[in-house]
C-alpha positions in Angstrom: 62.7 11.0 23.9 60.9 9.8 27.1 57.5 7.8 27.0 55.9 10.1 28.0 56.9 12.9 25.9 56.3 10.3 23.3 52.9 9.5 24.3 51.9 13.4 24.9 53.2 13.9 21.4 51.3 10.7 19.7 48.0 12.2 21.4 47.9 15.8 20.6 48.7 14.2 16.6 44.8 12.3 17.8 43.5 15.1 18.9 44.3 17.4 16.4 43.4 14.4 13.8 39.9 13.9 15.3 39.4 18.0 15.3 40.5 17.6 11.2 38.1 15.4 10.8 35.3 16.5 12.4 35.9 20.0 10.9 36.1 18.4 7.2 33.3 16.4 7.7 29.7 17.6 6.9 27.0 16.9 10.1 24.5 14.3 9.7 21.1 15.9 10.6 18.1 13.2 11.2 16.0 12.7 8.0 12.5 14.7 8.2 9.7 12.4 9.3 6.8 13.3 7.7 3.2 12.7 9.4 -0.7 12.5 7.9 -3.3 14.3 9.0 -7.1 13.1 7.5 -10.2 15.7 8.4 -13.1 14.8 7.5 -16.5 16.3 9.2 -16.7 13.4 11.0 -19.6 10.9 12.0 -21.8 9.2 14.4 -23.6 6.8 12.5 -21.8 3.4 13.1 -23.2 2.1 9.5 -21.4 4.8 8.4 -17.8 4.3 9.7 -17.0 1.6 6.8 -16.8 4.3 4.6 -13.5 6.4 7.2 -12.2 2.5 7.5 -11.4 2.0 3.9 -10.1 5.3 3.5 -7.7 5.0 6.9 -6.7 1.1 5.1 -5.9 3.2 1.9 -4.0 5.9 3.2 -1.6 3.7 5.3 -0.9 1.5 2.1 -0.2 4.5 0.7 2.3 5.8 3.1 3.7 2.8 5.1 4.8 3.2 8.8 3.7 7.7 8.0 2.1 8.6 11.6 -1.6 9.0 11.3 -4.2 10.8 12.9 -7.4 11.8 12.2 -9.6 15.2 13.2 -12.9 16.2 12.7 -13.8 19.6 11.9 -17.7 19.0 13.6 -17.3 20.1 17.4 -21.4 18.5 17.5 -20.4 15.0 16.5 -16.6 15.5 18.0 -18.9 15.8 22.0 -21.1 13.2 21.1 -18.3 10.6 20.3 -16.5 11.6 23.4 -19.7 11.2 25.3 -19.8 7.5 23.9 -16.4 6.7 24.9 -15.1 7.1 21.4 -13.2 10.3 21.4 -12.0 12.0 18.0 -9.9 14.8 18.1 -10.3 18.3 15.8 -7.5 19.5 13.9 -5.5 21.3 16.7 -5.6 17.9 18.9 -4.4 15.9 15.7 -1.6 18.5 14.9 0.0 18.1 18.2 -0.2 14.5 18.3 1.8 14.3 15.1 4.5 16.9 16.7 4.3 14.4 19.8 5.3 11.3 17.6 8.6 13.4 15.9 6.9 14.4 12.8 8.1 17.9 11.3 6.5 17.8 7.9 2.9 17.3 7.9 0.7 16.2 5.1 -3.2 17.3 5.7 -5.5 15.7 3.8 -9.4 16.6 3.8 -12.0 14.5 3.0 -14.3 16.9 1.7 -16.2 16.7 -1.6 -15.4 20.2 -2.8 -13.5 23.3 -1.8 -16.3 24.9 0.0 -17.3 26.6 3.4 -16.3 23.5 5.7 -12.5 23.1 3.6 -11.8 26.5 4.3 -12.8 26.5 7.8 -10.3 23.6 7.8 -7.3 25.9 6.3 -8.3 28.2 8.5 -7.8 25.8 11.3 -4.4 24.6 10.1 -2.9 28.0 9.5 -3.8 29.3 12.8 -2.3 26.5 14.6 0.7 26.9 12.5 0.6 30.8 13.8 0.7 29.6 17.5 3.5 26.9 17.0 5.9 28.9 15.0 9.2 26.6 14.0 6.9 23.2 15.2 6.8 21.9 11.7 9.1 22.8 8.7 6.4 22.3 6.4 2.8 21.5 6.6 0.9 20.8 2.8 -2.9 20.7 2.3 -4.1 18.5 0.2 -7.2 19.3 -2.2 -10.5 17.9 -1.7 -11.9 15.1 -4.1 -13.3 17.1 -7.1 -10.3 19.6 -8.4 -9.7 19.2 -11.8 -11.2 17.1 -14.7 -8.7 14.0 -13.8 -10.9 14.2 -10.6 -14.1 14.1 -12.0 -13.8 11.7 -14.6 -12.5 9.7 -11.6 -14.9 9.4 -10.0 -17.7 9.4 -12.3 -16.2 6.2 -13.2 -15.7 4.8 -9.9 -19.1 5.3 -9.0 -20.6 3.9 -12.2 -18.4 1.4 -12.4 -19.8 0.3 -8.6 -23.0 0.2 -9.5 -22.6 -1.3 -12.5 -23.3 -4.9 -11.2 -26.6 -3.6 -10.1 -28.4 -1.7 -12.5 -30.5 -3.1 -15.2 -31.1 -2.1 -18.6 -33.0 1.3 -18.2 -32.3 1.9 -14.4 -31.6 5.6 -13.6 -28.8 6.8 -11.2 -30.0 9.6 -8.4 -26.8 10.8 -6.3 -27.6 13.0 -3.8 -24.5 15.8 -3.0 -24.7 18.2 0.3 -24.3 21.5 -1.6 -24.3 24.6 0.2 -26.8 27.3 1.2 -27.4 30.1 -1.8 -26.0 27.8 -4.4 -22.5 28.2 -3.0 -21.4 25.0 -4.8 -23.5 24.9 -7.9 -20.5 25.0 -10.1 -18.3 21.9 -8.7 -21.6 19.9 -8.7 -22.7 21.4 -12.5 -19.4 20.4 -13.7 -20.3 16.6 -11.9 -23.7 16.5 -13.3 -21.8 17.1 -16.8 -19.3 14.4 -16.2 -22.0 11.4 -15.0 -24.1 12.7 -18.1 -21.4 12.3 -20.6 -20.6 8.8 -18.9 -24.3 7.6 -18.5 -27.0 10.0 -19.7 -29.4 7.9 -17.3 -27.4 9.2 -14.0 -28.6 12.7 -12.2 -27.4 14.5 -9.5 -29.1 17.3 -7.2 -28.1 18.2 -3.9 -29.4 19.3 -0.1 -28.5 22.6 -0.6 -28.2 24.4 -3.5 -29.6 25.2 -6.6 -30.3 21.9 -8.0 -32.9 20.6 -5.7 -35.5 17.4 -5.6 -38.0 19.4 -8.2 -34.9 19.6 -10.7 -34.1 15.8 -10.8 -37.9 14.9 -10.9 -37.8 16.6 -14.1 -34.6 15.1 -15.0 -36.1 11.6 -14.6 -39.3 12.1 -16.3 -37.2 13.7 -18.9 -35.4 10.4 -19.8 -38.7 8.3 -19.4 -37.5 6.8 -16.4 -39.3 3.9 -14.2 -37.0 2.6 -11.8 -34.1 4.7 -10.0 -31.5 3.4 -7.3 -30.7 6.1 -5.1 -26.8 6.7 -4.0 -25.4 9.5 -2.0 -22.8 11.5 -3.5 -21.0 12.3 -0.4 -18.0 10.5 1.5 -20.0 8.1 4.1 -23.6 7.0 4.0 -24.3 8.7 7.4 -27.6 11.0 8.5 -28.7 12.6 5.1 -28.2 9.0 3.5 -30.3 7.0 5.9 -33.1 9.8 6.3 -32.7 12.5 3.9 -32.4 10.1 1.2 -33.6 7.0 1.6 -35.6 7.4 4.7 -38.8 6.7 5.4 -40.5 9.7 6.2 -42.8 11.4 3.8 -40.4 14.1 2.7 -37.3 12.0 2.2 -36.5 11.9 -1.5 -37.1 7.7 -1.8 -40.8 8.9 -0.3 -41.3 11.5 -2.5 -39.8 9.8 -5.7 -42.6 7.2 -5.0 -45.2 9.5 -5.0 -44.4 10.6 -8.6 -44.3 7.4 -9.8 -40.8 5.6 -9.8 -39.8 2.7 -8.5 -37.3 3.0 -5.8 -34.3 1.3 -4.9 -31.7 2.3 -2.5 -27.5 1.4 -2.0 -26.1 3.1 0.4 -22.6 3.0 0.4 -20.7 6.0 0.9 -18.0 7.5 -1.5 -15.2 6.3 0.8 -16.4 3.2 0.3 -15.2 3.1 -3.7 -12.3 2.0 -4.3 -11.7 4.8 -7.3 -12.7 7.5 -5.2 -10.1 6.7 -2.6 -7.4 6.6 -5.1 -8.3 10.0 -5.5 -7.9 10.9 -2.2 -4.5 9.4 -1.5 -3.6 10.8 -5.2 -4.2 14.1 -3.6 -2.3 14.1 -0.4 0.6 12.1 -2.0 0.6 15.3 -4.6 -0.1 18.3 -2.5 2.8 20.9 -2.7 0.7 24.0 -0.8 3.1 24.4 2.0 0.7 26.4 4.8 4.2 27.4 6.4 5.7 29.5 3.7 4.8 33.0 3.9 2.8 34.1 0.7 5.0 35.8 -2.5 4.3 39.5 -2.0 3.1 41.1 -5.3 
């Protein structure tokens, strides 16, 4: 046999080797990277950005070298911060940005208190985007805002007593002041709260914005536990606008104002829930738990 029928026949054996192998052999497919999305309202109050700086330092802990992005759901505050030079996308803009970077499975994550009108706008948001990108993520899951469950409230209830702790004297009332929504929307989440703090410290009261459970409410609350001096905290996830004016503000119908009025000596920290170290851990508990996959197409009853 000639070298070269030798050599023809030692290659085709190759090639036919190399087609064997590549036929028995399963295909390697690159691992899904998965991406984090964090909406929150957002914020223009710089005092109040300690709060979104914590949470962003907890969440990458959390999920080392995840892509990260943030959105804000308020178009208001989104033009302002781009008019300052400080631009903040919304949820669309933070969605591509994570498809931009590789990521096809998305973890969303909202910073809201409670599931109310502003977290459903949000899954709103997500599943439309997910309707005009068909096949640009293989799954996308929404995390839960902060107060879910029990787990969540007992949470946090001791986070923020346990924050305050340092502070208060013997005989100090609590005030936390929540957002709430118009027609007593969230009166339930924030009833199940105010059950919670009371359990844990029968000297701690919550009212809200909005809602039900208003300023009159709490004064009644305070005189009912023969209370002289309060500190005033607000229940909500940075110490922005309604913190620095609605609550402790100076004006005569802010709630420190008005507290004063009736009697009590006022005192005011004003640090906002994102700031707490428990309360975090409750956020990244809930995106590093979230299994509601926005892409999967609903069970049909």
């Amino acid at each position: 046999m000639s070298h070269i029928h030798r050599f023809s026949r030692s290659l085709g054996l190759l090639l036919a080797l190399c087609l064997l192998t590549a036929v028995l052999t399963p295909p390697v497919f690159a691992a899904p990277r998965e991406g984090l999305l964090v909406v929150a309202f957002g914020t223009s109050v710089p005092e109040a950005m300690p709060a979104f700086r914590a949470l962003d330092t907890a969440f990458r802990a959390e999920f080392p070298g995840m892509p990260l992005e943030w959105a804000y759901t308020s178009q208001r505050i989104r033009k302002k911060l781009a008019r300052q030079g400080k631009p903040v996308g919304g949820i669309s803009d933070g969605l591509a940005a994570l498809a931009r970077k590789g990521v096809n499975i998305v973890r969303v994550q909202s910073l809201h208190v409670m599931a109310g009108e502003e977290f459903s706008a949000l899954e709103r948001a997500v599943l439309l985007d997910i309707k005009a990108h068909p096949g640009r993520f293989q799954a996308v899951y929404l995390g839960r805002p902060l107060l879910e469950s029990r787990r969540d409230a007992e949470d946090v209830a001791a986070a923020v007593l346990g924050g305050m702790a340092a502070r208060r004297e013997g005989g100090d009332g609590l005030v936390l002041m929540g957002h709430g929504q118009e027609h007593g929307r969230a009166d339930l989440v924030l009833e199940g709260m105010r059950a919670t703090l009371a359990d844990a410290d029968p000297l701690t009261v919550i009212a809200s914005v909005e809602g039900s459970r208003d300023l009159d409410d709490l004064v009644h609350d305070l005189r009912a536990r023969q209370l002289k001096t309060v500190w005033l905290q607000p229940f909500m996830v940075v110490a922005g606008d309604h913190a620095r004016n609605d609550l402790a503000g100076p004006e005569a119908d802010s709630w420190a104002s008005r507290l004063r009025r009736e009697g009590f000596e006022v005192r005011a920290n004003l640090v906002g829930l994102g700031e707490i170290p428990g309360v975090r851990a409750v956020f990244v508990r809930h995106a590093r738990e979230a299994h509601d996959d926005l892409c999967k197409e609903p069970v049909k009853q």
